[in-house]
Steps between C-alpha positions, in 0.01 A plus 500: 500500500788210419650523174579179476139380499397673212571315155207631326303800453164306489603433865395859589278499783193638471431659827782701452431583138153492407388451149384844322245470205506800297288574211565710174220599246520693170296600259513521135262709318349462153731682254408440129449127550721422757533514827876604611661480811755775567871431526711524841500891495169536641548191770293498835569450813361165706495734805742272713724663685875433468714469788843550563726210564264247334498190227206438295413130412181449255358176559239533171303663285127532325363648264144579325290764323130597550454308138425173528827300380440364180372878383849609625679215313349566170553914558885306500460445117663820396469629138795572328706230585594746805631382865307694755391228733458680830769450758558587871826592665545689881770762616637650791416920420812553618648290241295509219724468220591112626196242473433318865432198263752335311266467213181670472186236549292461182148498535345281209309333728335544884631295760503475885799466754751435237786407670802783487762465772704800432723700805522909404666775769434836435782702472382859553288638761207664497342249209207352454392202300385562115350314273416551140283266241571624108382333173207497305172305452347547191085562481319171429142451414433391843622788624278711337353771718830433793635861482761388803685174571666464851804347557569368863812304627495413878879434611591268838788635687651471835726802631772359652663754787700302703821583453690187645224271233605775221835450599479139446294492213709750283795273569294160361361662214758775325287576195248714688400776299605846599 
């Protein structure tokens, strides 16, 4: 592959790096009126494997729950004046103590192939690629009788493993998250 023709990662061919959909679901269980997601401790896996040598571009993101959305928005009216609205954020296991995404994605509202654009390389090998949703939704009249909410994101990423592209791209864009 010529360096000099790439200027942009949304060049990235796609027959040499096809898009991966993954898909992450949580639940939160009914806990004295509220339904809580855990924190990043307990994160699970999207059960894509991580390869060596490789750069990570995600393309977008979804999200939804098995609520319909304006049940989920109004569990969003916490009591207490407290800040619990549920957010998402994804890891490499193998470094878990630093965030894949710059800031974690809030989820006060569903939406569908938000646009993201963000370049990650893993640094250490074997890994494989957490997620984690924690917040809280608070019990609502209409969800009276819901005992479980669950959360699902659905993340669009190409795995980039040529190393003459990676080369090229890592030189255009600097800031890629390590």
């Amino acid at each position: 592959m010529n360096e000099e023709l790439i200027a942009r990662i949304e060049d990235l061919p796609y027959w040499t790096s096809p898009p991966i959909q993954v898909t992450y679901t949580q639940q939160a269980t009914l806990t004295l009126g509220q339904y809580p997601f855990t924190d990043v401790k307990t994160a699970m896996g999207f059960n894509v494997n991580v390869t060596d040598n490789s750069l990570w571009y995600i393309r977008a993101l979804s999200f939804s729950a098995d609520i319909p959305e304006v049940d989920y928005q109004q569990a969003l009216q916490l009591a207490g004046g407290t800040n619990a609205i549920p957010v998402f954020q994804m890891f490499f296991s193998g470094q878990a103590h630093v965030p894949m995404l710059r800031n974690a994605i809030q989820l006060n509202q569903y939406f569908r192939d938000l646009d993201f654009k963000q370049l990650v390389m893993p640094k250490i090998l074997p890994n494989i690629l957490k997620g984690n949703i924690f917040g809280t939704l608070q019990q609502t009249a209409a969800l009276a009788g819901i005992n479980v909410v669950n959360a699902t994101v659905e993340v669009y990423i190409q795995e980039i493993t040529d190393d003459a592209f990676i080369k090229a791209v890592t030189k255009n864009y600097p800031d890629i998250r390590r």
